[in-house]
C-alpha positions as CSV (number, residue, x, y, z in Angstrom):
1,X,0.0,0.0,0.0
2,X,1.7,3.3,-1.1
3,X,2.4,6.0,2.0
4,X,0.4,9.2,1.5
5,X,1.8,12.5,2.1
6,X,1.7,13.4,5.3
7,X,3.1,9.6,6.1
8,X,5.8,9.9,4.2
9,X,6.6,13.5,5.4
10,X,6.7,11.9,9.1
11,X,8.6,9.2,7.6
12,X,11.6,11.9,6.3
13,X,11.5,13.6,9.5
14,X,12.3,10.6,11.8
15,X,14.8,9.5,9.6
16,X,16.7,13.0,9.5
17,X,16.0,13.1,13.3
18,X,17.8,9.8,13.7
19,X,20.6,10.6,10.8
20,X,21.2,13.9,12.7
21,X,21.4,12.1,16.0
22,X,24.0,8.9,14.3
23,X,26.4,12.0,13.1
24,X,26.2,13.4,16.9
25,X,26.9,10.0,18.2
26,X,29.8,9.3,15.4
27,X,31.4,13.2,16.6
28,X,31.2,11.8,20.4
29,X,32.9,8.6,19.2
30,X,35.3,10.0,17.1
31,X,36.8,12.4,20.1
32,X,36.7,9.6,22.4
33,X,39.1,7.5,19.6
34,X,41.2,10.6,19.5
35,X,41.4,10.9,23.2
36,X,42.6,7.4,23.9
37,X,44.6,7.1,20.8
38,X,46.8,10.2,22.7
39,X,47.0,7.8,25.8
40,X,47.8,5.2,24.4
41,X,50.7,7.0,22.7
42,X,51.4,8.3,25.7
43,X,51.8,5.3,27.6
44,X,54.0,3.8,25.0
45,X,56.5,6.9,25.0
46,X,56.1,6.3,29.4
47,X,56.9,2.7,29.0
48,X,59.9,3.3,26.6
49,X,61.3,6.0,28.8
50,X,61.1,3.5,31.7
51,X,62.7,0.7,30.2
52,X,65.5,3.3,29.4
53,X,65.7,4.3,32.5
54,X,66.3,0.8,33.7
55,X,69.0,-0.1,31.4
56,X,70.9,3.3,32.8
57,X,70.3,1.9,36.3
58,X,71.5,-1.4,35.4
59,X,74.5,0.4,33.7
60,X,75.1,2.5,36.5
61,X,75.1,-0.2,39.1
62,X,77.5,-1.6,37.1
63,X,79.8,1.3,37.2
64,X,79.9,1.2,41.1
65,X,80.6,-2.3,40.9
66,X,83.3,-2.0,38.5
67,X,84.5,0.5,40.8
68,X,84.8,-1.0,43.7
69,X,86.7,-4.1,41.9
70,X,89.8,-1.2,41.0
């Protein structure tokens, strides 16, 4: 049975109403992927700079060490 008129005139406005809401809902998405994509990268760079700094406390305890053997 074909829509008349005023049913397909509701029809448009609930689907721009829900289109309008899906691009709101894709915006909030798309800052939250942002915002953990910069903590993840974050906590890669904080994981690398530990590992560092445990190789040059490694090294350094080395150093005594080699020290006291002189």
């Amino acid at each position: 049975m074909p829509l008349s008129i005023p049913q397909a005139a509701i029809f448009t406005q609930d689907a721009h109403a829900t289109a309008k809401a899906s691009r709101v809902g894709l915006g909030l998405t798309l800052q939250d992927v942002k915002a953990n994509l910069r903590v993840a990268q974050r906590t890669k760079k904080k994981q690398g700079w530990e590992a560092l700094l445990g190789q040059l406390t490694q090294l350094r305890e080395a150093s005594h060490l080699h020290d006291k053997l002189k």
